[in-house]
PyMOL Python script that loads the backbone (N, CA, C, O; Angstrom):
from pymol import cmd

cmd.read_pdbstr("""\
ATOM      1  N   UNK A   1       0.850  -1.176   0.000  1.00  0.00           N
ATOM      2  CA  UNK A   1       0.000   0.000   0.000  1.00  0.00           C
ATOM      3  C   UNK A   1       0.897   1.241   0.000  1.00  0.00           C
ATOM      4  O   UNK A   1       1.892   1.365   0.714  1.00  0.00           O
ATOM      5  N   UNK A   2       0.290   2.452  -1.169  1.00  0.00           N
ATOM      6  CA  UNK A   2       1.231   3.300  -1.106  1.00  0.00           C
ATOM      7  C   UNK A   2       1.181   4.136   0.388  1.00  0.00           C
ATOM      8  O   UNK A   2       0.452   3.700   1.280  1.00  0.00           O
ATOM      9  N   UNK A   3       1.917   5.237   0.579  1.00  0.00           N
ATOM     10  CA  UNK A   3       1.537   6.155   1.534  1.00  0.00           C
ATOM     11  C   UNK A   3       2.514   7.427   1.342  1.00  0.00           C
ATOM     12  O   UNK A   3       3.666   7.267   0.941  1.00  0.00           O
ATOM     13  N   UNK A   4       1.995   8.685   1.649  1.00  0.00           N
ATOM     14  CA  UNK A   4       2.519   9.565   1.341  1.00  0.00           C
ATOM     15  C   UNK A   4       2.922  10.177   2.757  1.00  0.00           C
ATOM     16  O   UNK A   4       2.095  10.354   3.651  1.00  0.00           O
ATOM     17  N   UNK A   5       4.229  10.470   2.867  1.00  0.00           N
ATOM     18  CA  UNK A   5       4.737  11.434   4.680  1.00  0.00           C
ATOM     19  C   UNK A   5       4.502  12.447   4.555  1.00  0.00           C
ATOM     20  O   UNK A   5       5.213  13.041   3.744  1.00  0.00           O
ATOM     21  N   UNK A   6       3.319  13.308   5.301  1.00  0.00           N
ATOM     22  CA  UNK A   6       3.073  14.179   4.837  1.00  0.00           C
ATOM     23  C   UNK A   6       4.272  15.292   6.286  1.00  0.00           C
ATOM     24  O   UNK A   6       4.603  16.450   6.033  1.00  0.00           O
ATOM     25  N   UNK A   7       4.558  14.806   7.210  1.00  0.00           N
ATOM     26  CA  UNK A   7       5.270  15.459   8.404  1.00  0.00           C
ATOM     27  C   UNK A   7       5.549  14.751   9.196  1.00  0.00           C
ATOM     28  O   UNK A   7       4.626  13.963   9.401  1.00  0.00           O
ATOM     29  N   UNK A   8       6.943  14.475  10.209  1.00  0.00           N
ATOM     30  CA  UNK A   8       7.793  13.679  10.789  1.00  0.00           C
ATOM     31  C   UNK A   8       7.285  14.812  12.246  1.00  0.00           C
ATOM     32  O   UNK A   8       7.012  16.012  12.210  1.00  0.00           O
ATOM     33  N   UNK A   9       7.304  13.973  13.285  1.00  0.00           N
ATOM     34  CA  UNK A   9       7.504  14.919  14.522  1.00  0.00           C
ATOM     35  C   UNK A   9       8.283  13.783  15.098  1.00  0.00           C
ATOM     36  O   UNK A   9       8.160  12.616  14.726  1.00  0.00           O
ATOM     37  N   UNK A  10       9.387  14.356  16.370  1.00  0.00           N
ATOM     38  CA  UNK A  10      10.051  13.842  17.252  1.00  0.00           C
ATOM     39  C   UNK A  10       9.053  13.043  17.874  1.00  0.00           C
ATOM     40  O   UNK A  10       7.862  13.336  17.760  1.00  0.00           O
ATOM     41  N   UNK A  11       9.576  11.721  18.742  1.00  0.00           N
ATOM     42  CA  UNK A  11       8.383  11.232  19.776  1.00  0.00           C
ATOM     43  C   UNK A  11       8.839  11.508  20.902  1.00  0.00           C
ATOM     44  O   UNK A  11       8.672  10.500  21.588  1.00  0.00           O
ATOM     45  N   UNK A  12       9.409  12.439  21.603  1.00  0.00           N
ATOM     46  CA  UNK A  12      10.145  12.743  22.933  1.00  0.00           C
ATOM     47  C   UNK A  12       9.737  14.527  23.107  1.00  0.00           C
ATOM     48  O   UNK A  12      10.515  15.454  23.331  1.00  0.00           O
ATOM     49  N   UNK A  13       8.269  14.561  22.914  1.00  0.00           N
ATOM     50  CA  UNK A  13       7.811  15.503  23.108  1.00  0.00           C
ATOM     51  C   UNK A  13       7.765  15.980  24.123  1.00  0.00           C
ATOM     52  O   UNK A  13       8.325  15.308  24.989  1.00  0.00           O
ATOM     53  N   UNK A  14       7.070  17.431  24.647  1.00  0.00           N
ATOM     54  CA  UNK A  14       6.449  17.850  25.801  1.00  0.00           C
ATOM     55  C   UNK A  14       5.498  16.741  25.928  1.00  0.00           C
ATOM     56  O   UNK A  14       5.048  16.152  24.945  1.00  0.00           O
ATOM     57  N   UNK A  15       5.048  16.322  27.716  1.00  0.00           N
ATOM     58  CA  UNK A  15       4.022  15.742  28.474  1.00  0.00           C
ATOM     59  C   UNK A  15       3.356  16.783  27.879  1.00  0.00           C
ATOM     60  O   UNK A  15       3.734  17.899  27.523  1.00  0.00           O
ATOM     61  N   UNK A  16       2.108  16.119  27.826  1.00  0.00           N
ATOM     62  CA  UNK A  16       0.608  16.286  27.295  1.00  0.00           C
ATOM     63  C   UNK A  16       0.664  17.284  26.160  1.00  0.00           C
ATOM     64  O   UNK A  16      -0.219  18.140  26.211  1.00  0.00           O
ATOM     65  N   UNK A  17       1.365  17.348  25.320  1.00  0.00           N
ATOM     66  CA  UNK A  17       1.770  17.895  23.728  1.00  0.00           C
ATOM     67  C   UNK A  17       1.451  16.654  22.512  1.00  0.00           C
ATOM     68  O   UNK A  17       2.226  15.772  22.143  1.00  0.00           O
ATOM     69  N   UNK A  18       0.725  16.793  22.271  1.00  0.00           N
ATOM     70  CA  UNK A  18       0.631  15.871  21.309  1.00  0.00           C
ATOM     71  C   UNK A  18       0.623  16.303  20.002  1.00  0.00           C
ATOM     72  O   UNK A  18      -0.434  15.835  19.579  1.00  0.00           O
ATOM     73  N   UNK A  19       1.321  17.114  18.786  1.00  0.00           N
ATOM     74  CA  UNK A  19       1.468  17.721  17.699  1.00  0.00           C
ATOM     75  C   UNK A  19       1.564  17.170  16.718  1.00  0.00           C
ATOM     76  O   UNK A  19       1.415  17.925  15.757  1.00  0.00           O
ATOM     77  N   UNK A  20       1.836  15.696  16.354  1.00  0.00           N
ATOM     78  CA  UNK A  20       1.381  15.089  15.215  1.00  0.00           C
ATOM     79  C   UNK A  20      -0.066  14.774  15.073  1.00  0.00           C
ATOM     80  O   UNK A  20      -0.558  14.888  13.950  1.00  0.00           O
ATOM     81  N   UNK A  21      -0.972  14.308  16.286  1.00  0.00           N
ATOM     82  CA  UNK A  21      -2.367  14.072  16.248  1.00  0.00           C
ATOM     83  C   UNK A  21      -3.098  15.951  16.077  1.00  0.00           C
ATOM     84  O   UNK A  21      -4.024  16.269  15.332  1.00  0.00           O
ATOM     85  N   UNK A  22      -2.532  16.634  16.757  1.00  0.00           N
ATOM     86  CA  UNK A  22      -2.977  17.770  16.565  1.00  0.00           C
ATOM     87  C   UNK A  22      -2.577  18.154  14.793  1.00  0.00           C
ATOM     88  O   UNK A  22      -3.047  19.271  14.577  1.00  0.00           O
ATOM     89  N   UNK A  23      -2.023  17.714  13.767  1.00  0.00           N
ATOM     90  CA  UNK A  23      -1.394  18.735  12.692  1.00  0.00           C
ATOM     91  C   UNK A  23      -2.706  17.126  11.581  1.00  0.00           C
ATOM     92  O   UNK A  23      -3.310  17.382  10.540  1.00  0.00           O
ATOM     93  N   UNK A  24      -2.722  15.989  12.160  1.00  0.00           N
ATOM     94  CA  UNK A  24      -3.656  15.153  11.843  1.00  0.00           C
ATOM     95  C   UNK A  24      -4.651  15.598  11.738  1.00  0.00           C
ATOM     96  O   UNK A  24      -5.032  15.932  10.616  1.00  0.00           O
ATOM     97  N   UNK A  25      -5.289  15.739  12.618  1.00  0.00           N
ATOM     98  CA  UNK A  25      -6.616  17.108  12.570  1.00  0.00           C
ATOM     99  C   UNK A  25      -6.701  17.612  11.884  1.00  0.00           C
ATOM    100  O   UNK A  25      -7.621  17.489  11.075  1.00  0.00           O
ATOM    101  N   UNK A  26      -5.545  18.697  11.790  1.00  0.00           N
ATOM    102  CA  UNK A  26      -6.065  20.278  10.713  1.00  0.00           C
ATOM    103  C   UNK A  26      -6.234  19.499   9.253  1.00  0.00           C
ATOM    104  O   UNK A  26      -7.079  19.935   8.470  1.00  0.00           O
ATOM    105  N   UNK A  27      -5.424  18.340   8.887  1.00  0.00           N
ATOM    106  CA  UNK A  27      -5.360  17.972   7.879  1.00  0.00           C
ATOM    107  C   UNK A  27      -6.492  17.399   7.713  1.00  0.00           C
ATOM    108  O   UNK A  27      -6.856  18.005   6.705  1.00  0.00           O
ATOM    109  N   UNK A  28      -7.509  16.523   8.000  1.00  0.00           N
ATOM    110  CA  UNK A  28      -8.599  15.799   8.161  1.00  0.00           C
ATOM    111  C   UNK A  28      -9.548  16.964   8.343  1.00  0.00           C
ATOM    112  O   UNK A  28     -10.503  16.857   7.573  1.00  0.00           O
ATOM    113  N   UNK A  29      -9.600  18.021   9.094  1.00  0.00           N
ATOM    114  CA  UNK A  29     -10.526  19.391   8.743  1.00  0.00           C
ATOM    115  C   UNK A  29      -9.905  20.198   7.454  1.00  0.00           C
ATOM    116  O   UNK A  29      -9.607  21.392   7.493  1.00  0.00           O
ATOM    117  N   UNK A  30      -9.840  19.817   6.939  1.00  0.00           N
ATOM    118  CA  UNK A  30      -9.063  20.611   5.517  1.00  0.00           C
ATOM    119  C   UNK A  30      -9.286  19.341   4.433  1.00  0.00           C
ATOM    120  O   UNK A  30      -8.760  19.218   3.327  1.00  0.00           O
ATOM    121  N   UNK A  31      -9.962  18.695   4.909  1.00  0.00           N
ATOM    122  CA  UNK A  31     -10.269  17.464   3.710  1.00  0.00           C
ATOM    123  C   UNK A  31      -9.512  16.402   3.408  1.00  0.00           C
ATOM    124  O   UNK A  31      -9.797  15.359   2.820  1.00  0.00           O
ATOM    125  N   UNK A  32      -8.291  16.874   3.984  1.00  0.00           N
ATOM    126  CA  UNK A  32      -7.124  15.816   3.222  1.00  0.00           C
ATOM    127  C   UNK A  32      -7.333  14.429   4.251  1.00  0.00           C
ATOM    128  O   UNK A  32      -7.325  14.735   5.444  1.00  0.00           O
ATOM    129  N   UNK A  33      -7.495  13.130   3.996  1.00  0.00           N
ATOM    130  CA  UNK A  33      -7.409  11.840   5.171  1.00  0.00           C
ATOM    131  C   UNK A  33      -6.107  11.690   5.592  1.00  0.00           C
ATOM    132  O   UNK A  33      -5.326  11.106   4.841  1.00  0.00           O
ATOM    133  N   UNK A  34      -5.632  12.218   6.931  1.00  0.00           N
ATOM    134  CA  UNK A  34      -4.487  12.080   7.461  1.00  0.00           C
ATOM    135  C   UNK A  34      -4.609  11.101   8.668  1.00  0.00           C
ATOM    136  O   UNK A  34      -5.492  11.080   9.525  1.00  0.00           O
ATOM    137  N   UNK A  35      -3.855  10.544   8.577  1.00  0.00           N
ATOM    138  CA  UNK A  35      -3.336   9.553  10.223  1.00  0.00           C
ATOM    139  C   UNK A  35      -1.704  10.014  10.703  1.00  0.00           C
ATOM    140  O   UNK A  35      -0.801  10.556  10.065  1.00  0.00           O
ATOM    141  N   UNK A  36      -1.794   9.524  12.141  1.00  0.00           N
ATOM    142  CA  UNK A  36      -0.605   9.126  12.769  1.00  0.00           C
ATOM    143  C   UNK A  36       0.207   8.173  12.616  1.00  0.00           C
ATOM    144  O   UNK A  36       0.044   7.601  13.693  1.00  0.00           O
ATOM    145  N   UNK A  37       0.920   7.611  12.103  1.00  0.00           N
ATOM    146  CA  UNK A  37       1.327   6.146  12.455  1.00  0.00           C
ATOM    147  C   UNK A  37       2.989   6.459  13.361  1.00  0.00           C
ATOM    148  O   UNK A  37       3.436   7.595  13.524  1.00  0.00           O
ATOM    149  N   UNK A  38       3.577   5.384  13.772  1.00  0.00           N
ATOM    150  CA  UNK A  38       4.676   5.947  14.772  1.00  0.00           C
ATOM    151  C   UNK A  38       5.575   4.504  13.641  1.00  0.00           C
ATOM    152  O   UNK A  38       5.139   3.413  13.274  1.00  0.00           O
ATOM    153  N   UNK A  39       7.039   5.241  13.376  1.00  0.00           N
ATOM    154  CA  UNK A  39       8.216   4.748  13.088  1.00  0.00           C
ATOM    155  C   UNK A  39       9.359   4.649  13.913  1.00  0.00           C
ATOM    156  O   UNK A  39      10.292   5.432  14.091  1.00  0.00           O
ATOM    157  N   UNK A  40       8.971   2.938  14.635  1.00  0.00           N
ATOM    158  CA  UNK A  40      10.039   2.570  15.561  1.00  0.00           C
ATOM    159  C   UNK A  40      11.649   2.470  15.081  1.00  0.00           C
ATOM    160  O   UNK A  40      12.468   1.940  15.831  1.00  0.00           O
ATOM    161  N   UNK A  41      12.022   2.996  13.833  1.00  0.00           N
ATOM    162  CA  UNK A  41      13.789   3.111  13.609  1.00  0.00           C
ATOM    163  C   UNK A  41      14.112   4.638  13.748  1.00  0.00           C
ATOM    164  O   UNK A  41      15.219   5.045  14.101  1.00  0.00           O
ATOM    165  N   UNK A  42      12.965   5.513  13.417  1.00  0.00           N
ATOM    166  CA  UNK A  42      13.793   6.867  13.653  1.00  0.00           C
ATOM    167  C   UNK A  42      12.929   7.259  15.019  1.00  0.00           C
ATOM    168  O   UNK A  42      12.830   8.450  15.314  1.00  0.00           O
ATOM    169  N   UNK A  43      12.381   6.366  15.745  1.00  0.00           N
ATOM    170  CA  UNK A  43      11.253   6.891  16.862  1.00  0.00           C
ATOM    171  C   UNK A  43      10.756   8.679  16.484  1.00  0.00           C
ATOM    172  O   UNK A  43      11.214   9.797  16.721  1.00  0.00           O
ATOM    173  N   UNK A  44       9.768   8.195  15.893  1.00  0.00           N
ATOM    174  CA  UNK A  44       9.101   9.439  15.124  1.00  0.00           C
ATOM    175  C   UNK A  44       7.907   9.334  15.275  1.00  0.00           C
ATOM    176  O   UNK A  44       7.702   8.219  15.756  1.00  0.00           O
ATOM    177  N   UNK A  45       6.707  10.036  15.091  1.00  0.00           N
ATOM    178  CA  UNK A  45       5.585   9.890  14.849  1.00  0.00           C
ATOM    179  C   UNK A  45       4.927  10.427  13.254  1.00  0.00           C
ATOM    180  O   UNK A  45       3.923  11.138  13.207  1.00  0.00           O
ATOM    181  N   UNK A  46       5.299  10.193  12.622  1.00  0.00           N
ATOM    182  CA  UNK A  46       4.754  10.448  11.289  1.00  0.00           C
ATOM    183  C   UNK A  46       3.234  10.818  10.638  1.00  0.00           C
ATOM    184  O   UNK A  46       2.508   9.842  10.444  1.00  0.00           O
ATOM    185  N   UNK A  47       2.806  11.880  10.357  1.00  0.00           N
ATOM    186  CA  UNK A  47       1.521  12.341   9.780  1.00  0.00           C
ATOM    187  C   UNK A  47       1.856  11.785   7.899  1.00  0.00           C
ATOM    188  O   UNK A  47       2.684  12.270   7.128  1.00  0.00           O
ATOM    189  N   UNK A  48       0.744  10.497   7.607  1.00  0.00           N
ATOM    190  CA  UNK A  48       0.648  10.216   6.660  1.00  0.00           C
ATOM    191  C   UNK A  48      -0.905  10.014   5.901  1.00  0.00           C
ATOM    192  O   UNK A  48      -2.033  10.085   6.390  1.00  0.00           O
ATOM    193  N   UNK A  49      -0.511   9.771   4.683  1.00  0.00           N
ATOM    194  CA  UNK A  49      -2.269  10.039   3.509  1.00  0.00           C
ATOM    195  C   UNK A  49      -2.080   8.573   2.956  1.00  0.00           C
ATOM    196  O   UNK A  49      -1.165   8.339   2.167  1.00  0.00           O
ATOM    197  N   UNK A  50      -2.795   7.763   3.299  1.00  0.00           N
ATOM    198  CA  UNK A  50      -2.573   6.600   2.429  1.00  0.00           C
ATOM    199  C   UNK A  50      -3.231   6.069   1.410  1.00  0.00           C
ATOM    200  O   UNK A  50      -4.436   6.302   1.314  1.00  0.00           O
ATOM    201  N   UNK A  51      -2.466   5.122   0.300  1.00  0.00           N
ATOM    202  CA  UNK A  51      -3.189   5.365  -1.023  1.00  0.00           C
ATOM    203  C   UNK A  51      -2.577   6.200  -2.443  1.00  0.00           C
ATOM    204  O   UNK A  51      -2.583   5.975  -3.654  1.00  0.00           O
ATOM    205  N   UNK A  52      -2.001   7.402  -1.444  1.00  0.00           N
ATOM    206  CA  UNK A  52      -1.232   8.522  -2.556  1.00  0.00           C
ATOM    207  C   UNK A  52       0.175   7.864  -3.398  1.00  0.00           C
ATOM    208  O   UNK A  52       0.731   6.768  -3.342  1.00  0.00           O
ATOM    209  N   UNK A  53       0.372   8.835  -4.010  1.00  0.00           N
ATOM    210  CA  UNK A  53       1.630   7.943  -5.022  1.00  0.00           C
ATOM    211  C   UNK A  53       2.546   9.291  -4.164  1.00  0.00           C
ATOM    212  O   UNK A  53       2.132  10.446  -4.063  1.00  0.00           O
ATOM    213  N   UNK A  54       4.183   8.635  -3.482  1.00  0.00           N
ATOM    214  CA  UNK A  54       5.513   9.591  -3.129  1.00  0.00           C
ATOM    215  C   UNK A  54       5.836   9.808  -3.827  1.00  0.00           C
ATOM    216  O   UNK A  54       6.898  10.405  -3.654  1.00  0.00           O
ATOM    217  N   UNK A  55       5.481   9.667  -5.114  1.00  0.00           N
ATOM    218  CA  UNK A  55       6.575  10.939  -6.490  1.00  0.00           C
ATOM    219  C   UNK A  55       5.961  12.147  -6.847  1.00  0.00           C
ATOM    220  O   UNK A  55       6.523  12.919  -7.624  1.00  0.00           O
TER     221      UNK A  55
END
""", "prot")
cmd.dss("prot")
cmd.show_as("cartoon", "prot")
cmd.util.cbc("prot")
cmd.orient("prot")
């Protein structure tokens, strides 16, 4: 399945900061279908669109 990164956040955030689920949101109120998913090699939390073509 394709998927497009739409934004990387650190996962060693501020307590009770949550800014990838928050930037998920604006994207999902702006139409676009965004999720969270978390990448355990760069411990990241990643805002992605899945489905899209990365080129």
């Amino acid at each position: 399945m394709n998927r497009l990164v739409v934004r990387q956040f650190p996962a060693g955030g501020p307590r009770g900061s949550w800014p990838a689920e928050e930037y998920a949101a604006a994207q999902r109120a702006a139409g676009k279908p965004a999720e969270v998913v978390m990448d355990l090699e760069t411990d990241a939390f990643l805002v992605v669109r899945r489905g899209e073509n990365t080129e």
